[in-house]
PDB file of N, CA, C and O in Angstrom, chain B, residues numbered from 101:
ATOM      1  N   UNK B 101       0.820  -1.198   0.000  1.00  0.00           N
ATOM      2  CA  UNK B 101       0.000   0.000   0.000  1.00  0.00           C
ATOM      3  C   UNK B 101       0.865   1.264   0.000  1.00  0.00           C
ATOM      4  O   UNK B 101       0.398   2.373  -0.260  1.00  0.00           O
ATOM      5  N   UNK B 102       2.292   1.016   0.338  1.00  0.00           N
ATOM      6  CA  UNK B 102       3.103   2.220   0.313  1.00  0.00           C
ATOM      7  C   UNK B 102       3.030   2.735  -0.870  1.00  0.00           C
ATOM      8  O   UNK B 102       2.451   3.809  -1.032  1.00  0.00           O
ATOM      9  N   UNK B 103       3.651   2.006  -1.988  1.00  0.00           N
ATOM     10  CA  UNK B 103       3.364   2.079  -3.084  1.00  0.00           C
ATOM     11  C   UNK B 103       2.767   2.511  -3.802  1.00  0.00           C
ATOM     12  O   UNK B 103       3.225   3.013  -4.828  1.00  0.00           O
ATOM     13  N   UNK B 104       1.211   2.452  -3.431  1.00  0.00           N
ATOM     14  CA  UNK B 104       0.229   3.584  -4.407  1.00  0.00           C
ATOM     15  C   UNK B 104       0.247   4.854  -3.535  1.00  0.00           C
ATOM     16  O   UNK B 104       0.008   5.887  -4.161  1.00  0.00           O
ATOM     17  N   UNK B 105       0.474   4.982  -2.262  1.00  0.00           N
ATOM     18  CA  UNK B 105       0.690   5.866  -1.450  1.00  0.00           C
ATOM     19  C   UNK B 105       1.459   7.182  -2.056  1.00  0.00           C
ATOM     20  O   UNK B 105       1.081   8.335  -2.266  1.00  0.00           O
ATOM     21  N   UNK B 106       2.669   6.522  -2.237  1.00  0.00           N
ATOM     22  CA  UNK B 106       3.722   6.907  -3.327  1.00  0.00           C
ATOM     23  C   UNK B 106       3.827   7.692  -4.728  1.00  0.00           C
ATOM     24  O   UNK B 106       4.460   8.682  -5.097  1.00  0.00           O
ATOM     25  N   UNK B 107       2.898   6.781  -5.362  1.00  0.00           N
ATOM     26  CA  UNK B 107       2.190   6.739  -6.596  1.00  0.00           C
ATOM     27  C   UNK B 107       1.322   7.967  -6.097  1.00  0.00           C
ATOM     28  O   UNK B 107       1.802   9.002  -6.558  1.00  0.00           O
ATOM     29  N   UNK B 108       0.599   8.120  -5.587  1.00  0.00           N
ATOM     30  CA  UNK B 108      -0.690   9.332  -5.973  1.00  0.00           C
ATOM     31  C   UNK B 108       0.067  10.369  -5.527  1.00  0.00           C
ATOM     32  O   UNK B 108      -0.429  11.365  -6.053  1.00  0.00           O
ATOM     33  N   UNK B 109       0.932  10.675  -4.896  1.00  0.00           N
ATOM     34  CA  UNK B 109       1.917  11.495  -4.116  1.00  0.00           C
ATOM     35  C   UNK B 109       2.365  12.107  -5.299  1.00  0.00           C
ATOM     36  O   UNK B 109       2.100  13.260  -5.638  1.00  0.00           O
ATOM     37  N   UNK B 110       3.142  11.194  -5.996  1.00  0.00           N
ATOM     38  CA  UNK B 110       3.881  11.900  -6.939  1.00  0.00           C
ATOM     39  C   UNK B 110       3.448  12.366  -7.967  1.00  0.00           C
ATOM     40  O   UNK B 110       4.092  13.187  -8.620  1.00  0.00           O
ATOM     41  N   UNK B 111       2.258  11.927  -8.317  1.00  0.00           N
ATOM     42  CA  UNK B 111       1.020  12.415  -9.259  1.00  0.00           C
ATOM     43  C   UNK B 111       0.186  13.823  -8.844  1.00  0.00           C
ATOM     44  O   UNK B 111      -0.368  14.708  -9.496  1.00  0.00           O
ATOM     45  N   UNK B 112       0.403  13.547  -7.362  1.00  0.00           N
ATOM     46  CA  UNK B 112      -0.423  15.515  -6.983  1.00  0.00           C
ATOM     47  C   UNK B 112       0.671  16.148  -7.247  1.00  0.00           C
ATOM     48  O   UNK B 112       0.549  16.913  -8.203  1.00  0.00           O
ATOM     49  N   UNK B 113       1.748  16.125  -6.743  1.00  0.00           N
ATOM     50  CA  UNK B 113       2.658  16.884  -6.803  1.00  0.00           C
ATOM     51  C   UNK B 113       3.140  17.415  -7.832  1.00  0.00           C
ATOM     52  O   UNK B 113       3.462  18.603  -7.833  1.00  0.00           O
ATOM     53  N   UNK B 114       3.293  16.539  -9.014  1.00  0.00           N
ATOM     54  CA  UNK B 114       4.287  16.855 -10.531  1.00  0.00           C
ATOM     55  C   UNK B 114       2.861  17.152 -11.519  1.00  0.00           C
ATOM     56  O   UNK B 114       3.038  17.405 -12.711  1.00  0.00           O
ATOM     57  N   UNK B 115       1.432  17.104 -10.942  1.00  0.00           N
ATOM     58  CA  UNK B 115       0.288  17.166 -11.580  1.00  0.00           C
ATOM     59  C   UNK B 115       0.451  16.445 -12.909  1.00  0.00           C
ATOM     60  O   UNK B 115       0.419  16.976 -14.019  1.00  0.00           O
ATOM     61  N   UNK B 116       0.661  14.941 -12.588  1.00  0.00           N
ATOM     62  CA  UNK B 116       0.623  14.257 -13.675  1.00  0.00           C
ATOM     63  C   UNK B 116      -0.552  13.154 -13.683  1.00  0.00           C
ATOM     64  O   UNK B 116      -0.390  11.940 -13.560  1.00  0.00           O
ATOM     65  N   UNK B 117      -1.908  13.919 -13.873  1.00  0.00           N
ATOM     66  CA  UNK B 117      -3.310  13.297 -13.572  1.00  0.00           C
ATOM     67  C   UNK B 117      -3.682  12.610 -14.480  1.00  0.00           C
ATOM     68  O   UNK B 117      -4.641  11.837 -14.464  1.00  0.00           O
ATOM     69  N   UNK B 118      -2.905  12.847 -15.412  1.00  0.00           N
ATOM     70  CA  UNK B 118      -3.283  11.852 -16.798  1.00  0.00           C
ATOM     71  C   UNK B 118      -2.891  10.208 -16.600  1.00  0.00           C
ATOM     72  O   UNK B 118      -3.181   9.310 -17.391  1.00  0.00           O
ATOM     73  N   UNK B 119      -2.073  10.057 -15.194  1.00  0.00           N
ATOM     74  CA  UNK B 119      -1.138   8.479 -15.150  1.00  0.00           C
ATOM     75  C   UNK B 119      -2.442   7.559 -14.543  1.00  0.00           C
ATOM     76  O   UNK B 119      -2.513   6.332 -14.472  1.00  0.00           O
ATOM     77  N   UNK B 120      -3.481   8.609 -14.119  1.00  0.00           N
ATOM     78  CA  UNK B 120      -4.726   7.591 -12.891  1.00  0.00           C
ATOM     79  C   UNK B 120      -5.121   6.531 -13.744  1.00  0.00           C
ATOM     80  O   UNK B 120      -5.108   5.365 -13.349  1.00  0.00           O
ATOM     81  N   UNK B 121      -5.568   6.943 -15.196  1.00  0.00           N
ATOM     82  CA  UNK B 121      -6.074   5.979 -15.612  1.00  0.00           C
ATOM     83  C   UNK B 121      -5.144   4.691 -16.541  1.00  0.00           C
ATOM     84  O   UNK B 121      -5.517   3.762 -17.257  1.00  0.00           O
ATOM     85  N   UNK B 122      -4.196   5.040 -16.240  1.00  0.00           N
ATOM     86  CA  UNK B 122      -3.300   3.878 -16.720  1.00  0.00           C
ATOM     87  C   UNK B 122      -2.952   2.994 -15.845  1.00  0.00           C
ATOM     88  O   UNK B 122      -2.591   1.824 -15.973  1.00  0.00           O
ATOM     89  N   UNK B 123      -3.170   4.011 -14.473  1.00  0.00           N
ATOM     90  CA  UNK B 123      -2.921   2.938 -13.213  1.00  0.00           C
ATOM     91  C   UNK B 123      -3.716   2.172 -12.980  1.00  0.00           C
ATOM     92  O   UNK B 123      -3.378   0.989 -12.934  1.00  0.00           O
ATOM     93  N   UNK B 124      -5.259   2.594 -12.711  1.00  0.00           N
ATOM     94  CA  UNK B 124      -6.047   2.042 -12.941  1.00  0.00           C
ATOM     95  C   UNK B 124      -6.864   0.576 -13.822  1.00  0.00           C
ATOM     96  O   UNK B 124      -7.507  -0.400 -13.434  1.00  0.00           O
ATOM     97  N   UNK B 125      -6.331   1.179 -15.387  1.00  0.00           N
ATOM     98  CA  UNK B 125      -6.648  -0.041 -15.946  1.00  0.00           C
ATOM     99  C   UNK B 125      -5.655  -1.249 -15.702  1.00  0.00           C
ATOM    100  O   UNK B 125      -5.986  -2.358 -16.122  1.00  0.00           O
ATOM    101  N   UNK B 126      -4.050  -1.026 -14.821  1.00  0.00           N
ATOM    102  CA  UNK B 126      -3.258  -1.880 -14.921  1.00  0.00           C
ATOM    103  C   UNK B 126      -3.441  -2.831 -13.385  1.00  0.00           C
ATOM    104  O   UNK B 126      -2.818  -3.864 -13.137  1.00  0.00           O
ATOM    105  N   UNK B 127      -4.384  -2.215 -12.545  1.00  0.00           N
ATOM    106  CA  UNK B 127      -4.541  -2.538 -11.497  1.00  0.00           C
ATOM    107  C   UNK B 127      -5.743  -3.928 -11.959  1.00  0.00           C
ATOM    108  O   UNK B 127      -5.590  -5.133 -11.760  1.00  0.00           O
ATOM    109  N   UNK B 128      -6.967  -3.179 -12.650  1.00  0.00           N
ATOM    110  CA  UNK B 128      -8.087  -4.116 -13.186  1.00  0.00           C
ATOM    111  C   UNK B 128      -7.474  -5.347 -13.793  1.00  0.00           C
ATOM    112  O   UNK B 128      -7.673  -6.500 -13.411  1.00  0.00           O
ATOM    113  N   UNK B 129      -6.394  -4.806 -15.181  1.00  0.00           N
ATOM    114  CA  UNK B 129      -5.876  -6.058 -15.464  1.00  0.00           C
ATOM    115  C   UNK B 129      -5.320  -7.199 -14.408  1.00  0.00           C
ATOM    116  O   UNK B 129      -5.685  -8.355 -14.624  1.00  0.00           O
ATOM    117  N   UNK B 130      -4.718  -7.020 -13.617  1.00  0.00           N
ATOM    118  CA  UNK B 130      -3.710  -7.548 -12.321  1.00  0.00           C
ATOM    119  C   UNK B 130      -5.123  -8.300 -12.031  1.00  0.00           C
ATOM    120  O   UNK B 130      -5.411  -9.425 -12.440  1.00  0.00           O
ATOM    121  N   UNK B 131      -6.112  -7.280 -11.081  1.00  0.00           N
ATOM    122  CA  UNK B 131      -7.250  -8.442 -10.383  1.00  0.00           C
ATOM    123  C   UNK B 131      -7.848  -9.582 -11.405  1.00  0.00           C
ATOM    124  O   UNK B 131      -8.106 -10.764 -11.179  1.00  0.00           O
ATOM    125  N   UNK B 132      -7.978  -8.803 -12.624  1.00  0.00           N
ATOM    126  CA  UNK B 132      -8.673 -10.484 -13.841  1.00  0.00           C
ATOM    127  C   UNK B 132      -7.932 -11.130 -13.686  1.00  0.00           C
ATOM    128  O   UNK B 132      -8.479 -12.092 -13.146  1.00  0.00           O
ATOM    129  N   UNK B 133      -6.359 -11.439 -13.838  1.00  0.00           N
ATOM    130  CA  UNK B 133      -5.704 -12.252 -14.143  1.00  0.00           C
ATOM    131  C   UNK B 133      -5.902 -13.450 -12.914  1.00  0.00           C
ATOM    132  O   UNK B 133      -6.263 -14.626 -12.953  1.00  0.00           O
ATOM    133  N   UNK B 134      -5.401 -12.366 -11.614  1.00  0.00           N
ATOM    134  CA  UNK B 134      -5.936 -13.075 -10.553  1.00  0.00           C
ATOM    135  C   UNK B 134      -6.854 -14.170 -10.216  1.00  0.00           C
ATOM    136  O   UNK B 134      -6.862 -15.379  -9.988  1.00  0.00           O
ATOM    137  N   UNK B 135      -7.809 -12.900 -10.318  1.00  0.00           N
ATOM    138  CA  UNK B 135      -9.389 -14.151 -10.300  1.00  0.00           C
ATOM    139  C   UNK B 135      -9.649 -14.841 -11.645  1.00  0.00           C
ATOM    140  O   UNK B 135     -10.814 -15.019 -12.000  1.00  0.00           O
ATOM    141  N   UNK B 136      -8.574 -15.260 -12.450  1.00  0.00           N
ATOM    142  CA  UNK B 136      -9.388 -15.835 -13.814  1.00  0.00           C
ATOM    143  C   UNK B 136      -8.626 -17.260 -13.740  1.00  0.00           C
ATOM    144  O   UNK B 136      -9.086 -18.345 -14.096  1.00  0.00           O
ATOM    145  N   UNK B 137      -7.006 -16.923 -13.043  1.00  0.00           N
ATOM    146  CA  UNK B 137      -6.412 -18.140 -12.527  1.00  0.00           C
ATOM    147  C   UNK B 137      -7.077 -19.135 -11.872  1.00  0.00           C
ATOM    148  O   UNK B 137      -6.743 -20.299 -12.093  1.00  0.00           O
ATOM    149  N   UNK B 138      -7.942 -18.893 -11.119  1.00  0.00           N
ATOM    150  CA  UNK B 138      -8.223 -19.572 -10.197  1.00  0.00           C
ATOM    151  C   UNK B 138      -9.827 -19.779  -9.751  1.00  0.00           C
ATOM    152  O   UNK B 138     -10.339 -19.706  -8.634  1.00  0.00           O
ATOM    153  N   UNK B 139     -10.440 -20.076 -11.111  1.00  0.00           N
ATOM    154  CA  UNK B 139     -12.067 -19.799 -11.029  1.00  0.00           C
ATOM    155  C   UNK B 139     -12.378 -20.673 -11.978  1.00  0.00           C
ATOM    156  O   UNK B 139     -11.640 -21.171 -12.828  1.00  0.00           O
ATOM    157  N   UNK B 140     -13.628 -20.846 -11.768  1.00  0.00           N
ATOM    158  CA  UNK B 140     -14.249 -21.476 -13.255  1.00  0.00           C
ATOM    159  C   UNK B 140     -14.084 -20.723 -14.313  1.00  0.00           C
ATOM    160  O   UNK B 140     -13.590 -21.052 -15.391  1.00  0.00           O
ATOM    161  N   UNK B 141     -14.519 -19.666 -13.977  1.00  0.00           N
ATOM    162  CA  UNK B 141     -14.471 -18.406 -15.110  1.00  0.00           C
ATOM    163  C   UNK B 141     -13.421 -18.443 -15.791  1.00  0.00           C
ATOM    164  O   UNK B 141     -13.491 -17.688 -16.761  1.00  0.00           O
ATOM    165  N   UNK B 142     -12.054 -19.239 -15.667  1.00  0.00           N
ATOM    166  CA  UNK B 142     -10.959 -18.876 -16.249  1.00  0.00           C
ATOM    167  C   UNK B 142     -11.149 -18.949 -17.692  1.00  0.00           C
ATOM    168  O   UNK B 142     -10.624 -18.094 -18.405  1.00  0.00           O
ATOM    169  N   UNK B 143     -11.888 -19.941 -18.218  1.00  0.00           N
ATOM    170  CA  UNK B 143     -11.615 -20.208 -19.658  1.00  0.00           C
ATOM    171  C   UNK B 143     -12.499 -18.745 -20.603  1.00  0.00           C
ATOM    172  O   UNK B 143     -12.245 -18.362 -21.745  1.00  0.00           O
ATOM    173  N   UNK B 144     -13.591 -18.172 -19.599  1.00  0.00           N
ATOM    174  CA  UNK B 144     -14.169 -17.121 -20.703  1.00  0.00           C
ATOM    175  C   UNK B 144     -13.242 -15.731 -20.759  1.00  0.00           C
ATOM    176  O   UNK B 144     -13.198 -14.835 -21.602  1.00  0.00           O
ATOM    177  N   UNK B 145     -12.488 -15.940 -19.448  1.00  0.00           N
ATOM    178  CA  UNK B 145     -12.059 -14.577 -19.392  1.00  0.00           C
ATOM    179  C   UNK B 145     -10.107 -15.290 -20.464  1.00  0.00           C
ATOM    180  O   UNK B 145      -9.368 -14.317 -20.612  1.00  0.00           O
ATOM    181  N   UNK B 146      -9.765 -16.003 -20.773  1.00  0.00           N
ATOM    182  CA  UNK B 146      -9.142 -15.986 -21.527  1.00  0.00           C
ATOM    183  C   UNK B 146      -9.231 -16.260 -23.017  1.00  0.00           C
ATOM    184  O   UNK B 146      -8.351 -16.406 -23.866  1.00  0.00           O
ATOM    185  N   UNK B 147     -10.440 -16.284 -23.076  1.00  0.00           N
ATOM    186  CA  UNK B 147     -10.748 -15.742 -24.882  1.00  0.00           C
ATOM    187  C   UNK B 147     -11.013 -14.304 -25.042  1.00  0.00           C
ATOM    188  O   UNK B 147     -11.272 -13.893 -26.173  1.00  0.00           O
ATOM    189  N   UNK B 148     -10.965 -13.129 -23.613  1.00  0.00           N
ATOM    190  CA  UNK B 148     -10.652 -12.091 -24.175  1.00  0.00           C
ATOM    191  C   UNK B 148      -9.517 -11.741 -24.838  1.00  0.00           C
ATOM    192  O   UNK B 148      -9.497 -11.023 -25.838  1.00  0.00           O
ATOM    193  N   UNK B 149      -8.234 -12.404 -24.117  1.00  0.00           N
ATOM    194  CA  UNK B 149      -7.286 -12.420 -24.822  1.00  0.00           C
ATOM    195  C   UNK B 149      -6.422 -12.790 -26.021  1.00  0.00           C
ATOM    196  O   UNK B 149      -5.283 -12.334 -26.125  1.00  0.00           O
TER     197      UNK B 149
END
């Protein structure tokens, strides 16, 4: 958690608000992968890919 701590820190500061949503979608990606490992669901969520 330091980490995004970090992350939004350095984003108010240098006003680089444009990075939220890259963080964001890279965070979403991270949890699918997660939960797609290890679910039934795995096989639909890897024909998105």
């Amino acid at each position: 958690m330091d980490f995004l701590k970090d992350l939004w820190l350095f984003m108010k500061e240098r006003k680089k608000y444009w990075l939220i949503p890259v963080v964001i979608v890279l965070l979403l990606l991270g949890v699918l992968i997660v939960f797609g490992g290890s679910s039934a669901v795995a096989p639909f969520i890897y024909t998105l890919f």
